[in-house]
N, C-alpha and C positions, 0 to 999 in steps of 0.2 A: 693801735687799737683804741677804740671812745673809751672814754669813762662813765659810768654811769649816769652821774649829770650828766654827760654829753648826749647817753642815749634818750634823759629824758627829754631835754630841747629838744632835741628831732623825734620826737615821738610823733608827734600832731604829725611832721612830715612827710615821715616814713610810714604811716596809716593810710595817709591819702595819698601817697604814690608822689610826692613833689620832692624826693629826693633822687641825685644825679645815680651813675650804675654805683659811681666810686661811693657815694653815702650811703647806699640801701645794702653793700657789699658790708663796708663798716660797721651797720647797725647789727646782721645776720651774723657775724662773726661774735659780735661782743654776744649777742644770745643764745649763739653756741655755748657759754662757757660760764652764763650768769643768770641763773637758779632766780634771784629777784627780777630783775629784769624780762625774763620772760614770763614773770607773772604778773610783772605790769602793765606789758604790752597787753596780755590775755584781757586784762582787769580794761584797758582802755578799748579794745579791740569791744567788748562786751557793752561797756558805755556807751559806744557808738551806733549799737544794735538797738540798744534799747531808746535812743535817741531819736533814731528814726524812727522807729516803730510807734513814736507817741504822736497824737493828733497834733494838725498845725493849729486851730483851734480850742480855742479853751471848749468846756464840753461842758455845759448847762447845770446837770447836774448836780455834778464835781464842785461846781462854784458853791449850790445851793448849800450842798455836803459840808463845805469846810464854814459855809458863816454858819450854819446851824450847831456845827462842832464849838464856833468861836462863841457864840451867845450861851452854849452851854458851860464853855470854859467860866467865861465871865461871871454866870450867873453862881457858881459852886468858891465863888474868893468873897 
């Protein structure tokens, strides 16, 4: 059975589907039985959601947004 560290190395792996039957078998086993781990996968599985879902794009505004946040910063030291 992996060890934790072992599931996290293959984590990246086992999300994307680049692990062999015998590793994806491995990883399902050890998260049968470990409480952390299947809430890290959850916690990575969700990163990856929200990953894609951001523009490729940086988005105009947003830029405007943060120097104005940053001259304000500035301006208050």
């Amino acid at each position: 059975m992996l060890t934790c560290k072992q599931l996290v190395e293959n984590s990246s792996d086992y999300l994307d589907a680049r692990l062999s039957l015998r590793g994806r078998l491995s990883v399902r086993l050890h998260l049968a039985m470990c409480f952390r781990c299947r809430r890290f996968i959850r916690q990575m599985k969700l990163s990856q959601a929200v990953i894609q879902r951001m523009p490729e794009a940086p988005i105009a505004e947003l830029d405007a947004l943060a120097e104005k946040l940053a001259r304000q910063q500035q301006s208050r030291r």
